[in-house]
N, C-alpha and C positions, 0 to 999 in steps of 0.2 A: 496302183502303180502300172496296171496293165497299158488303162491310157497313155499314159506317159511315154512307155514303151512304142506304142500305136504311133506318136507323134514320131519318136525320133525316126522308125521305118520311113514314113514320112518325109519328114525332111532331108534323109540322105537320099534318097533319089533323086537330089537336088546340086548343082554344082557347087564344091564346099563354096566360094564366096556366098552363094547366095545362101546356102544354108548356115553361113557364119552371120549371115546380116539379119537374117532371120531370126535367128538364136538371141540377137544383139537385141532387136527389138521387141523381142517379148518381153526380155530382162526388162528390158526399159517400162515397159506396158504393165508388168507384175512390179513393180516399183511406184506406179502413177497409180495405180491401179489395183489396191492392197483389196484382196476380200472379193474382188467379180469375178467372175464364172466365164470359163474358160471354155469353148464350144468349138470345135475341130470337125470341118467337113475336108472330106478329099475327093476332088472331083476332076471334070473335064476339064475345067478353066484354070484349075491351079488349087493349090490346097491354100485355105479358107481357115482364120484363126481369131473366130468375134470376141470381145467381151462383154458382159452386160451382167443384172442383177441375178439372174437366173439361165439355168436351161433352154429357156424361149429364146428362138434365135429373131423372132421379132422384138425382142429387146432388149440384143447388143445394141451397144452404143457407138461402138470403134469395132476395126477388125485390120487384119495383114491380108492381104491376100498377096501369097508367095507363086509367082509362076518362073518359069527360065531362067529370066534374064532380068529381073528384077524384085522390091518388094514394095507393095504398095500399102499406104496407110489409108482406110477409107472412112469416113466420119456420116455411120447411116442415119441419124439422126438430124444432120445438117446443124443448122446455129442452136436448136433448143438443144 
């Protein structure tokens, strides 16, 4: 649960919309997304929220990346 914890730190430093849209689309993500592994970097750019099969963050599939004034859905994988 610590992570869990870790995340929400996280995301309140964040302006509630965006940390409401944020919240919204993980729901979303842990719903499409039953059983993937959930990888949290907090960095310069914005904090970083992959999925994929495992811990290797070279094998997220999808990810959030939450900054300011927005959230964006990024597909590292491209069409495969």
């Amino acid at each position: 649960m610590q992570a869990e914890t870790q995340l929400d730190g996280f995301l309140a430093k964040y302006d509630p919309a965006i940390e409401g849209l944020a919240r919204a689309l993980m729901t979303r993500m842990n719903v499409r997304l039953p059983g993937a592994t959930r990888i949290v970097y907090d960095n310069y750019a914005g904090l970083v929220i992959g999925y994929g099969a495992d811990d290797k963050a070279s094998k997220a599939i999808l990810s959030l990346l939450v900054v300011p004034r927005w959230v964006t859905l990024c597909f590292l994988q491209g069409a495969l």
